[in-house]
C-alpha positions as CSV (number, residue, x, y, z in Angstrom):
1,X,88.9,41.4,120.5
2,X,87.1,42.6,117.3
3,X,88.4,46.2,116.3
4,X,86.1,48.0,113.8
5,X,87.9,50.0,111.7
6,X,88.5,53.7,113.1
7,X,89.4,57.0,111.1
8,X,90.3,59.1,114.0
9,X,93.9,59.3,115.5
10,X,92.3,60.1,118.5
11,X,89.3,57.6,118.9
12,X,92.0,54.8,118.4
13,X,94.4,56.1,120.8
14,X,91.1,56.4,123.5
15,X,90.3,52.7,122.0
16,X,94.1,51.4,123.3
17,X,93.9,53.2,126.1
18,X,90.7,52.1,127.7
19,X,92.5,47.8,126.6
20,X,95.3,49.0,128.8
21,X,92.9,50.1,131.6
22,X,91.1,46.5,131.3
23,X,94.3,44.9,131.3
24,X,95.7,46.2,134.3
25,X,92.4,45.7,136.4
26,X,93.0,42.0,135.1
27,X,96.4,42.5,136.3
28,X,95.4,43.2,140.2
29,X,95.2,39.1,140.6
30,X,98.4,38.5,141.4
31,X,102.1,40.7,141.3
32,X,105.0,38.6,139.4
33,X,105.8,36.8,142.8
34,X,102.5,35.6,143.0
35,X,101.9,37.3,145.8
36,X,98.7,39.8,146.8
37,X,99.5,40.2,150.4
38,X,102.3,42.8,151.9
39,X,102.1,42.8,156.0
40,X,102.5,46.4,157.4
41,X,104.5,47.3,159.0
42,X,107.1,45.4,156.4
43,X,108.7,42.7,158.0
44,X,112.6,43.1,158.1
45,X,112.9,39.8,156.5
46,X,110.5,37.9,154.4
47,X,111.8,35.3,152.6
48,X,108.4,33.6,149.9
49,X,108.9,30.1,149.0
50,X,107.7,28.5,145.5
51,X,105.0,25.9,147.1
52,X,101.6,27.2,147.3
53,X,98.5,28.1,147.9
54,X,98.5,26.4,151.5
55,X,94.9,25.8,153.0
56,X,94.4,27.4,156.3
57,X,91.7,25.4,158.2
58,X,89.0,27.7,160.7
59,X,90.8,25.7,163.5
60,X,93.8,24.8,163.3
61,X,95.7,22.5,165.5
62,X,98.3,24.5,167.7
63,X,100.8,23.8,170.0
64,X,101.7,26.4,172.3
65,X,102.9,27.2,175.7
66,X,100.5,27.9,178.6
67,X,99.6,31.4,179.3
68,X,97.2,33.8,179.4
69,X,98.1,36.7,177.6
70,X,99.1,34.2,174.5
71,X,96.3,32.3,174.6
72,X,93.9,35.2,174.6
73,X,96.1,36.8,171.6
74,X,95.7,33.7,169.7
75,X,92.7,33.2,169.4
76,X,91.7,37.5,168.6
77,X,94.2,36.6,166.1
78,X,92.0,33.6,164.8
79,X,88.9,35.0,165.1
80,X,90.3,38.4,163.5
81,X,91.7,36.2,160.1
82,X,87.8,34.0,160.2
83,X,85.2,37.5,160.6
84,X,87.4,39.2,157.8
85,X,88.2,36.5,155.5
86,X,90.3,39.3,154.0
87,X,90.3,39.8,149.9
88,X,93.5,41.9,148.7
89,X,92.0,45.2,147.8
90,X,95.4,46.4,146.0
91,X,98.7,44.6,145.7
92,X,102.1,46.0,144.7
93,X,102.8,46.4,141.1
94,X,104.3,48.5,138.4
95,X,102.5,50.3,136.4
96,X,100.4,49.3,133.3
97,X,102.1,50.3,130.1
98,X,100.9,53.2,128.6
99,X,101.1,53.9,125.1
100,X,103.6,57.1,123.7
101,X,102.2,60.0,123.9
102,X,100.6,61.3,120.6
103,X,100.5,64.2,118.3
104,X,100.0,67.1,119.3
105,X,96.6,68.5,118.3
106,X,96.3,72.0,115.7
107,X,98.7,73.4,114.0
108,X,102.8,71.4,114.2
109,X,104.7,74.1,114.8
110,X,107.3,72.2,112.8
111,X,106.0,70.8,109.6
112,X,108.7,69.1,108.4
113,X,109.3,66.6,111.7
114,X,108.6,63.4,111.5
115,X,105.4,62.3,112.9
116,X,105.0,60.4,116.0
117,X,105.3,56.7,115.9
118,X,102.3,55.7,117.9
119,X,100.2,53.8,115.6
120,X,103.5,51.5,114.7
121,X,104.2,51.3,118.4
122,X,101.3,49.6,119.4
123,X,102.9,46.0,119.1
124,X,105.0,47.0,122.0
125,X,102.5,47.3,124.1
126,X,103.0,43.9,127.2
127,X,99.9,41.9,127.3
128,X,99.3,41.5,130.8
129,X,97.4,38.3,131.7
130,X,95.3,37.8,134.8
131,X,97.1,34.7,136.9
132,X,94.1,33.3,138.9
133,X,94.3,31.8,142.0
134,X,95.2,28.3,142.0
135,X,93.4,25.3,144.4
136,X,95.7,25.0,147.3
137,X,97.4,22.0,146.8
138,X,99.3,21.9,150.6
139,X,97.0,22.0,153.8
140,X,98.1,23.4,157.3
141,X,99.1,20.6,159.3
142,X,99.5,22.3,162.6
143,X,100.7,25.2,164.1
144,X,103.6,25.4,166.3
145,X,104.3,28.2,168.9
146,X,107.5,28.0,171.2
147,X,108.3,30.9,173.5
148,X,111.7,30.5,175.4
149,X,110.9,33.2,178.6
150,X,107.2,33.6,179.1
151,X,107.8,35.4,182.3
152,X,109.4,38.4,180.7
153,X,108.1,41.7,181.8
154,X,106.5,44.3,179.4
155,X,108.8,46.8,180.2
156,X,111.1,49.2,178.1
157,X,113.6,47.1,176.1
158,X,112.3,43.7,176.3
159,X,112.6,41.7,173.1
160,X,109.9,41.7,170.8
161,X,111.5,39.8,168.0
162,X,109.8,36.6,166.4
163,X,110.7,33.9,163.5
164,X,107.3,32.9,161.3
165,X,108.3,29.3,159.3
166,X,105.5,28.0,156.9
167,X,107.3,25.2,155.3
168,X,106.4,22.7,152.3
169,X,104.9,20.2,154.8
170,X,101.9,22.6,155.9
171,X,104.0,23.1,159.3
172,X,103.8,26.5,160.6
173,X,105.9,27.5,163.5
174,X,106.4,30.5,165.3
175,X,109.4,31.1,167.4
176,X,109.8,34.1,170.1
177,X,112.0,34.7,172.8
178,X,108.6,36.2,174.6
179,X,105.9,36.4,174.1
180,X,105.8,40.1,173.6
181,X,107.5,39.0,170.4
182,X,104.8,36.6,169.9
183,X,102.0,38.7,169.7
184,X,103.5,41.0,167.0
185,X,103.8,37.1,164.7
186,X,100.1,36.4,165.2
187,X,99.6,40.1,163.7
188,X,101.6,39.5,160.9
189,X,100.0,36.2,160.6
190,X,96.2,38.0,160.1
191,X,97.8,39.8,157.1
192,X,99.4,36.6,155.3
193,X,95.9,34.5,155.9
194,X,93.3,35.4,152.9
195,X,90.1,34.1,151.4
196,X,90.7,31.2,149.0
197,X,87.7,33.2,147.0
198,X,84.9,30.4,148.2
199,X,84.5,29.6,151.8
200,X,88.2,28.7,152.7
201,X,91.1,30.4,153.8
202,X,95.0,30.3,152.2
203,X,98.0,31.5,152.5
204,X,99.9,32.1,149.0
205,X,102.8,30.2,149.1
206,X,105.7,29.3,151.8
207,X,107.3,31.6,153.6
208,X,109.9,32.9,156.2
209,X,109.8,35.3,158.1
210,X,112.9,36.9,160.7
211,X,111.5,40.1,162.4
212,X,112.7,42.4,165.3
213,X,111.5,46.2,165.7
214,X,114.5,48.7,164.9
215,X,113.7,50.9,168.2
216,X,112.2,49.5,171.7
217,X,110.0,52.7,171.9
218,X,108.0,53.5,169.3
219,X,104.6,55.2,170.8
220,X,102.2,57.7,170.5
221,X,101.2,60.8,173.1
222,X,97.5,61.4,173.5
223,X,96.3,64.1,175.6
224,X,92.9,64.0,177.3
225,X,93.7,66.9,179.1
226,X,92.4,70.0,176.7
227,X,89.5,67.5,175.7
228,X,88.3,64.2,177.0
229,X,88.3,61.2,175.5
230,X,85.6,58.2,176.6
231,X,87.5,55.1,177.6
232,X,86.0,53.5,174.8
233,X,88.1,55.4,172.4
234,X,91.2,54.9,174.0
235,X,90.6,51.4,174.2
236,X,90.8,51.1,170.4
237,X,93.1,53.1,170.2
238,X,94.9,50.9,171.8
239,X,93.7,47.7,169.5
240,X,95.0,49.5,166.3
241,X,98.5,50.1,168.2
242,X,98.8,46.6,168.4
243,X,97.7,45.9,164.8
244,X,100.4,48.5,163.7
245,X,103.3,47.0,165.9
246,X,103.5,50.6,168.2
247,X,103.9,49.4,171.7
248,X,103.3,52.8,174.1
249,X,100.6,54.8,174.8
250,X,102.2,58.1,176.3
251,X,98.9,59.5,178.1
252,X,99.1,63.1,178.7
253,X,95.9,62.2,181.5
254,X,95.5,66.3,182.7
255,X,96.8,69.9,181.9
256,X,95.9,73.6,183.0
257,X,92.6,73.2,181.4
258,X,91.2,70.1,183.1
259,X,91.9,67.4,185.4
260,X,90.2,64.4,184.4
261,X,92.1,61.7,187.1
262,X,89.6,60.7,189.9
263,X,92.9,60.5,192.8
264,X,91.8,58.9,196.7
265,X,94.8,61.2,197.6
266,X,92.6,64.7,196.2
267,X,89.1,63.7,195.4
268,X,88.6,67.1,194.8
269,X,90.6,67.6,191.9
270,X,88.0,66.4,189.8
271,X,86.3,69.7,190.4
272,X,88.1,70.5,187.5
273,X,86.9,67.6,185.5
274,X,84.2,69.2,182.7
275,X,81.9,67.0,183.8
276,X,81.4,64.5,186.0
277,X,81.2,61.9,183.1
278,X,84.1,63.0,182.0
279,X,86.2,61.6,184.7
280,X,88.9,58.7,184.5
281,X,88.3,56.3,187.8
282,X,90.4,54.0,189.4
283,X,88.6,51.3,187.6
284,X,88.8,52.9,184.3
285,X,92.9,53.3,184.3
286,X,93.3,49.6,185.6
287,X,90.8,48.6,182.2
288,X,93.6,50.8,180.2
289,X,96.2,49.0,181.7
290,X,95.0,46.1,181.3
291,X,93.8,46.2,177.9
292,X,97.1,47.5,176.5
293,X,99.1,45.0,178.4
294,X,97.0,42.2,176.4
295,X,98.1,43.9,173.3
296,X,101.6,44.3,173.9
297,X,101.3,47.9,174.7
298,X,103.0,49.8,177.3
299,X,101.3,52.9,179.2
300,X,103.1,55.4,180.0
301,X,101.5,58.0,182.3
302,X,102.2,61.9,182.2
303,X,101.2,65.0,184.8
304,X,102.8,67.6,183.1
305,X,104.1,70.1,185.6
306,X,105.3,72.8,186.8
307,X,104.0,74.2,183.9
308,X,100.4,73.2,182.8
309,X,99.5,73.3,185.6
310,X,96.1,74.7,187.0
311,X,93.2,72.4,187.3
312,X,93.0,70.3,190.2
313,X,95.5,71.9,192.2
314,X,93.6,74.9,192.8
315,X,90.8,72.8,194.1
316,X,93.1,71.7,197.0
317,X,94.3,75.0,197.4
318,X,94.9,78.1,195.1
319,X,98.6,79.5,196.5
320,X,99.5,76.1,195.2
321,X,99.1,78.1,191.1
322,X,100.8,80.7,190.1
323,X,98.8,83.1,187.7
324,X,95.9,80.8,187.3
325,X,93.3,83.4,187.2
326,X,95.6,86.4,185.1
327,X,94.6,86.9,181.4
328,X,97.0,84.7,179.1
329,X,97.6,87.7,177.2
330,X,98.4,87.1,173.4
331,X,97.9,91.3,173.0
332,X,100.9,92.3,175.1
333,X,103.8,89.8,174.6
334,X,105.0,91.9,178.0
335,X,102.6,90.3,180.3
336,X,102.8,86.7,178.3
337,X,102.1,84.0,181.2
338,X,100.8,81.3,178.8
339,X,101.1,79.6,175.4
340,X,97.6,79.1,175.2
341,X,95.0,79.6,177.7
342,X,94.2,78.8,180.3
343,X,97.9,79.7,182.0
344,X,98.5,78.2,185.1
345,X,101.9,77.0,186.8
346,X,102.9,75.5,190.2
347,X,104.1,77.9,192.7
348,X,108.1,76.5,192.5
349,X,108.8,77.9,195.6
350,X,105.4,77.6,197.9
351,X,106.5,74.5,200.3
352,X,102.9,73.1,199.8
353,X,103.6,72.2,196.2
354,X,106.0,69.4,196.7
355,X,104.1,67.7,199.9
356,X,101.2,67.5,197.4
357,X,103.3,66.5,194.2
358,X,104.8,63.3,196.8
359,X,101.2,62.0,197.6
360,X,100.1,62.2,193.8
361,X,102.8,61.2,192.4
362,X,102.3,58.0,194.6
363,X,99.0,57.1,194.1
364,X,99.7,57.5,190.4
365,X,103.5,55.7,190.2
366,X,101.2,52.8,192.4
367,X,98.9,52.1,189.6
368,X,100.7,52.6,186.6
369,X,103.5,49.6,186.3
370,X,105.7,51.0,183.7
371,X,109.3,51.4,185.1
372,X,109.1,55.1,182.7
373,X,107.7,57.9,184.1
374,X,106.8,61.1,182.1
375,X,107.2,64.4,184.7
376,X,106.5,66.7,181.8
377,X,108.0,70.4,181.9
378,X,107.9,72.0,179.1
379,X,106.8,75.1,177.7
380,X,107.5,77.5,181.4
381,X,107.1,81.0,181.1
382,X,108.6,82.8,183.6
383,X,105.9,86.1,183.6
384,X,103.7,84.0,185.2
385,X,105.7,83.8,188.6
386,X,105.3,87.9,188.4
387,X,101.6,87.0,190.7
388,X,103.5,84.5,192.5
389,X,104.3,86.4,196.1
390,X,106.2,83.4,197.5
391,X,108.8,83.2,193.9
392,X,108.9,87.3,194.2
393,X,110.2,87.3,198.1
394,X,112.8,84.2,197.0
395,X,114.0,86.6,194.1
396,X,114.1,89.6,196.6
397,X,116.0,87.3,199.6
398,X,118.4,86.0,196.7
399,X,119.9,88.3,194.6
400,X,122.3,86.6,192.3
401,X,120.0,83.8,191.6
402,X,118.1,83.2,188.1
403,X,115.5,81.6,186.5
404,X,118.0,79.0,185.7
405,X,118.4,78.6,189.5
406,X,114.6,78.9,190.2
407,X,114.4,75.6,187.6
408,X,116.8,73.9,189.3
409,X,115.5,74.4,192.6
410,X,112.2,72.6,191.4
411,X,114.3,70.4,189.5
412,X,116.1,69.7,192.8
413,X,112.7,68.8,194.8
414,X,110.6,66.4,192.7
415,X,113.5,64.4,191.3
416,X,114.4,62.3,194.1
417,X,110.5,62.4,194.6
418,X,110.3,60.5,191.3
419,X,112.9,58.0,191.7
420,X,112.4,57.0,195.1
421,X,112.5,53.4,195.7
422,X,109.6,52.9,197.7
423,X,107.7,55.0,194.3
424,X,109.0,51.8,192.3
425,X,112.5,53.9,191.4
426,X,111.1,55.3,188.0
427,X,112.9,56.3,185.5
428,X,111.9,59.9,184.2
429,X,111.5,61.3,181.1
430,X,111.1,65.1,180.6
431,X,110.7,67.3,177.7
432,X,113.9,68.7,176.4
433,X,113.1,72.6,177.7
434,X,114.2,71.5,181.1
435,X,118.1,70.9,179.3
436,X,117.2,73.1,176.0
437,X,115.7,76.0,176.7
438,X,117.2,79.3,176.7
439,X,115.7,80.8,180.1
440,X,114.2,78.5,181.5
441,X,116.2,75.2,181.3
442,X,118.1,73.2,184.7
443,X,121.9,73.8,185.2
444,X,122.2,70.3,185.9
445,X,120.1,67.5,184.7
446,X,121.3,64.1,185.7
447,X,122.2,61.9,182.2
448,X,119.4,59.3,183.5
449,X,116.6,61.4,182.3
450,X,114.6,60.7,179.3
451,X,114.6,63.9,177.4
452,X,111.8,64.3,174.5
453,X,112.4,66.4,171.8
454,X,109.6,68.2,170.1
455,X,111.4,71.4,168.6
456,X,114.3,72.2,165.8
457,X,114.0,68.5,164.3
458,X,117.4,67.2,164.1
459,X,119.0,69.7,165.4
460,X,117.7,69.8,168.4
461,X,118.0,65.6,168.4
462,X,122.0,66.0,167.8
463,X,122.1,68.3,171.1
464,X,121.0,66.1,173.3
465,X,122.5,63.0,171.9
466,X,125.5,64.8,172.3
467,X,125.3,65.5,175.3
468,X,125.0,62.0,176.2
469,X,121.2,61.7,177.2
470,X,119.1,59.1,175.6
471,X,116.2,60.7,173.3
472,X,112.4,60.0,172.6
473,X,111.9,61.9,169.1
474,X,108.5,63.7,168.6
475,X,110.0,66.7,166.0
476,X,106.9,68.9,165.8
477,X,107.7,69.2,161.9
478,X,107.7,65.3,161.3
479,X,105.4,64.1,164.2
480,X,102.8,66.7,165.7
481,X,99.1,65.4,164.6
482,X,97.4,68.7,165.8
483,X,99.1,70.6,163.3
484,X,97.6,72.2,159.7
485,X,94.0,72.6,161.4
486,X,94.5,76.2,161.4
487,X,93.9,78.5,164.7
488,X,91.6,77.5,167.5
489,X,91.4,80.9,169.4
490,X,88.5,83.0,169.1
491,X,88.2,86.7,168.2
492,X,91.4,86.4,166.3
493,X,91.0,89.3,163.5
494,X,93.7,88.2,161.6
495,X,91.3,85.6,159.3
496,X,89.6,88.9,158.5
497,X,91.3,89.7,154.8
498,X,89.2,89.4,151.6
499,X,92.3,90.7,149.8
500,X,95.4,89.5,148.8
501,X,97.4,92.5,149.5
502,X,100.6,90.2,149.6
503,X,101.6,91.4,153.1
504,X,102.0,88.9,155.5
505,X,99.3,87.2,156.4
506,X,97.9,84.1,157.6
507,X,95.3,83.5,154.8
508,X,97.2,83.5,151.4
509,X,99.9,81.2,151.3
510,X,100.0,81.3,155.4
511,X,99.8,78.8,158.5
512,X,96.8,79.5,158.8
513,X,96.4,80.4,162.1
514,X,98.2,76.8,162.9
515,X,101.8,77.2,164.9
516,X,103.1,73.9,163.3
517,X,101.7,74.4,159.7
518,X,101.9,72.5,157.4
519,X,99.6,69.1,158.1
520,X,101.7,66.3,158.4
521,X,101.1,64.1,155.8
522,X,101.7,59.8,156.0
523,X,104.6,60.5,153.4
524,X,106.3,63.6,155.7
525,X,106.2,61.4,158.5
526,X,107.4,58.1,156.7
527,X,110.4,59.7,155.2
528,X,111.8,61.2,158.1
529,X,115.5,60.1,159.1
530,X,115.6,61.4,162.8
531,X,118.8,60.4,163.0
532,X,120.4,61.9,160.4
533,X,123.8,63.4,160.9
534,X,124.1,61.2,164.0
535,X,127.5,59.3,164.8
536,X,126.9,55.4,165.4
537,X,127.6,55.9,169.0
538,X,124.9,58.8,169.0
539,X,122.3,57.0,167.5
540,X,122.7,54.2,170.3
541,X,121.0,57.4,172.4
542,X,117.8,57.4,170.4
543,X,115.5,55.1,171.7
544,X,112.6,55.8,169.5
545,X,110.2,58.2,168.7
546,X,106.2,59.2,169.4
547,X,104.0,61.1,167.5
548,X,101.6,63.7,169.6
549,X,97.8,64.5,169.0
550,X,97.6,67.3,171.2
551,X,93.9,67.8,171.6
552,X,92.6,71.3,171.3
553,X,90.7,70.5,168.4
554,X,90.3,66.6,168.5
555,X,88.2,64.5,171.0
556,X,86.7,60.8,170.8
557,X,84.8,61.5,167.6
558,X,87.8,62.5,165.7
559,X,90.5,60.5,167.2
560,X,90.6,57.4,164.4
561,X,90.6,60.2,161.2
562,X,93.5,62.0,163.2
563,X,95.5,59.0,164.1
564,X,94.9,56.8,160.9
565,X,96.8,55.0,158.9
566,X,99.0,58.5,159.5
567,X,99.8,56.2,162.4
568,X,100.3,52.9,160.7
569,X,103.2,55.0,158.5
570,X,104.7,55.8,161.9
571,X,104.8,52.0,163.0
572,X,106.5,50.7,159.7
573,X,109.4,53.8,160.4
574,X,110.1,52.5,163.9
575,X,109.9,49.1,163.3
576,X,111.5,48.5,160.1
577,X,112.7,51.5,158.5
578,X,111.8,53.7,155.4
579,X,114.3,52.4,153.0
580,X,115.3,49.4,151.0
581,X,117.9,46.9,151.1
582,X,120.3,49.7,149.0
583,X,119.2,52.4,151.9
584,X,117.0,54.2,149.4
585,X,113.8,55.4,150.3
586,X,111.0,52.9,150.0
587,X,108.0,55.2,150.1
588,X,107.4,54.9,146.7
589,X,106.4,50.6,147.6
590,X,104.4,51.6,150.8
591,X,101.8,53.7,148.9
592,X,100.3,50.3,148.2
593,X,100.4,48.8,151.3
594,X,99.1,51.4,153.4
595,X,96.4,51.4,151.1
596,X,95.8,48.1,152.0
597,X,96.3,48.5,155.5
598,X,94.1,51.8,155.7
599,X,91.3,49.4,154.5
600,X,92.2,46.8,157.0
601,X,91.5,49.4,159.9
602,X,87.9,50.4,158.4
603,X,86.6,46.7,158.6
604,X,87.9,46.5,162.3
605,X,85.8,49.2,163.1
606,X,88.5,52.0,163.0
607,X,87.3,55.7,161.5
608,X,90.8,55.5,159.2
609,X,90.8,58.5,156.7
610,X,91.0,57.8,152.5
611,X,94.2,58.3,151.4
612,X,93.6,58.0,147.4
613,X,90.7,57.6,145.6
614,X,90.3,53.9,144.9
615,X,91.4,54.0,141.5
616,X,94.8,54.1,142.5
617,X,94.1,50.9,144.4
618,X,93.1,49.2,141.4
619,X,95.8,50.8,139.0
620,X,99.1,50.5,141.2
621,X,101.5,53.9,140.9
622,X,99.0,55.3,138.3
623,X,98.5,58.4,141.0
624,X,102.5,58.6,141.6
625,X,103.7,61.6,141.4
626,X,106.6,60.3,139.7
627,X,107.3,57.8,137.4
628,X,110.6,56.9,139.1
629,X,111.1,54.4,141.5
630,X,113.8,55.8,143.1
631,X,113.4,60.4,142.8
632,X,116.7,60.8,144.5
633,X,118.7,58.4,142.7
């Protein structure tokens, strides 16, 4: 490069700086390993050879077990790494060097320092040269696939590891004790497979891979009760839980506000439905099923009860609710029967309620195959059995009982109605009120149940592992998707302050309106250790987290920006882990590839939102907020 000569300080410093911009664009080829590609969620090993570029041909010869579910996976894998023909559109790198930062402009407020060594600085300066891609020089031989149990169930627990070989001799093989575990290789395998930058494929160099998820649950809850969701929605959903190695879909199918589940048992539940287009049918939940199962993914169903608890079982009759048609009432905390409207609650003690509960639970425990079952309760609030005449005689008839005793009388009813053999003996999970909370908890809830923790974080997480149960973690804090959106009730006067009069408030410096503030960002989620604190025979309790979207103010058209690549983070913490090799935090590295992966959902057709403007694609840890690699070193 020709430089003219330049008077100004400043004109050369803007001269060097816009070099070093040009450089490190140059610099987005390749990293030092020679590697562009970086799989989320991070495999646990990856091991990159030295051979390389290795040709990967449109059809490759494979070898492979028959059977359905790996065929079909296969070949969406195939057809996935042919449509995209995928060019890295960031890679993980250091920074570009910047040059020392210069004089101070005006007057030096110490004249007699020396001045800055900038100008004879410059020589330091690394001249960072592109490395283009090179002709492949190995070719893909064939592709070998062995399973060793292809009749394993999808079930909780059921091993999902895989080995990925691609050795000097073009051979790839791919080894999986199921094929559960097999599925999750050919998704790493789209993300190693990239364009050769003419009309071929490649994959960089040699490479092997050892992978197994660190938890066997790692899911998220959508709720299609407070709004609907078209099947169409969930379904890819369902296709981007796959792509992000998240293997259950906890559907939270009704609440108090609707009941969207077309039953033979009580066709007239779907009174309640808002529509009838917005109904779930028999045929619909078996495509669900079905669709997740070819994916790897597990669906697990919840009726939330007895809370939540209105719509649909008022249709068959109303004694059946208990203060479904009272006000909610957020203005007298006195006469509080709800968190949010509409309240409703199953009538604990009206006989009715568990001779309907049995032929639901049924029909539902019939067409849903997962051996978990989700039986809800959470969130009971015991004003609401003040219009309940059947609960108010029991109180009268029994006077040393309790709402602790009214619990476990419910409690008492529907468990054995869950677990009952010829219901396909489910195993339940609850929320952790029914063991945690302070009125309104069980005395005695069997160590079998699931709990799910959603409140306190870890402290709430060390209670129950303590207490022996195993735990699903879903801290509101870490893990609620609804949250930062601000308040979704209306005729709330409290957004009505023009003036920051420094009282509190929910407008300057507040919530918001939203319970859960703040919004939970991919980094707040990523870098939570839910089982911090935990002994090592305590952490063998926690099976594996979820995060939520509960729905009041998110439906089918703003599911993907909700979910994703928020969700993507979430999948890389279950299944590998946020820290490195030294157990330091690696969220610093992940930037980059969630990036990468955030632009893989887009071209698949998923709505994921922008994380960074694309400059910081193209100038890797240029929009850190740190220079350091490691802050709490």
């Amino acid at each position: 490069m020709k430089i003219k000569s330049i008077s100004s300080s400043k004109n050369l410093y803007l001269l060097v700086s816009k070099t070093l911009v040009i450089l490190s664009i140059s610099f987005l080829v390749t990293n030092v390993n020679g590697v562009t590609v970086n799989p989320l969620p991070k495999p646990q090993v990856i091991t990159w050879g030295e051979k390389g570029p290795i040709s990967f041909p449109e059809e490759p010869i494979v070898s492979k077990p028959e059977n359905d579910i790996l065929d079909f996976a296969w070949q969406r894998a195939i057809d996935r790494i042919i449509e995209e023909r995928w060019e890295p559109q960031t890679i993980e790198a250091e920074p570009s060097p910047y040059p020392p930062f210069p004089p101070k402009i005006g007057p030096s407020p110490n004249p007699t320092k020396k001045k800055c060594d900038f100008f004879d600085r410059r020589s330091d300066f690394k001249n960072v040269q592109p490395i283009p891609k090179s002709t492949p020089n190995i070719h893909l031989s064939n592709v070998e696939i062995t399973i060793q149990d292809l009749n394993a169930e999808l079930q909780h627990g059921v091993d999902e590891s895989y080995e990925l070989n691609l050795n000097e001799d073009g051979k790839l093989t791919i080894i999986a004790p199921t094929v559960w575990g097999a599925l999750h290789a050919f998704e790493t395998l789209t993300q190693l497979v990239i364009s050769d930058g003419k009309d071929g494929l490649l994959i960089e160099r040699t490479v092997k891979i050892k992978d197994s998820p660190l938890y066997p649950h790692r899911g998220v809850l959508l709720d299609t009760g407070r709004n609907f969701y078209p099947v169409k929605d969930i379904l890819r959903t369902i296709e981007a839980l796959g792509w992000s190695k998240l293997n259950v879909l906890h559907w939270h199918i009704v609440d108090s506000a609707s009941w969207p589940l077309q039953l033979k048992s009580y066709k007239e539940m779907t009174k309640d439905a808002y529509s009838q287009r917005e109904i779930y049918r028999p045929k619909d939940v078996q495509t669900i099923i079905r669709f997740a199962r070819e994916r790897g993914v597990r669906v697990i169903p919840e009726l939330d009860m007895p809370g939540h608890s209105r719509a649909g079982y008022q249709q068959i009759d109303l004694n059946l609710v208990a203060c479904g048609n009272s006000w909610w009432s957020n203005d007298n905390w006195d006469y509080f029967s709800a968190l949010d409207p509409p309240p409703g609650q199953l009538d604990i003690i009206n006989p009715k309620t568990y001779k309907v509960i049995k032929n639901i639970f049924k029909e539902v425990a019939a067409a849903f195959p997962d051996k978990l079952y989700h039986a809800g309760f959470d969130e009971l609030q015991q004003y609401c059995y003040a219009y309940s005449q059947y609960v108010s005689n029991w109180f009268s008839q029994n006077s040393n009982v309790t709402y602790q005793d009214l619990v476990q009388y419910f409690f008492d009813k529907v468990y054995p109605i869950f677990t009952a053999k010829e219901n396909g003996g489910k195993r339940i999970i609850m929320w952790e009120d029914i063991f945690l909370s302070k009125n309104s908890s069980a005395k005695h809830v069997p160590k079998e149940v699931i709990l799910q923790t959603w409140n306190e974080g870890i402290n709430n997480t060390k209670k129950l592992v303590k207490n022996g149960y195993d735990v699903i973690v879903s801290s509101a804090d870490w893990f609620y998707l609804d949250c930062g959106f601000g308040g979704w009730n209306g005729n709330d006067p409290n957004y009505d302050q023009d003036i920051n009069d420094e009282s509190s408030n929910i407008n300057f410096g507040g919530n918001g309106g939203s319970w859960c503030n703040s919004y939970k960002t991919w980094q707040r989620i990523y870098s939570y250790d839910f089982t911090f604190n935990l002994t090592i025979e305590e952490k063998k309790h926690v099976l594996g987290a979820e995060l939520a979207l509960w729905s009041e103010q998110s439906d089918g058209i703003v599911i993907d920006s909700k979910l994703w690549p928020r969700a993507a983070a979430f999948g890389e913490l279950l299944w590998s882990g946020n820290k490195d090799e030294k157990g330091r935090k690696r969220y610093r590295e992940m930037q980059q590839r969630i990036n990468e992966f955030r632009e893989r959902l887009v071209i698949r057709g998923v709505g994921a939102l922008p994380l960074q403007p694309k400059w910081c694609y193209k100038h890797p840890h240029e929009c850190d907020f740190s220079l350091k690699k490691f802050i709490k070193d």
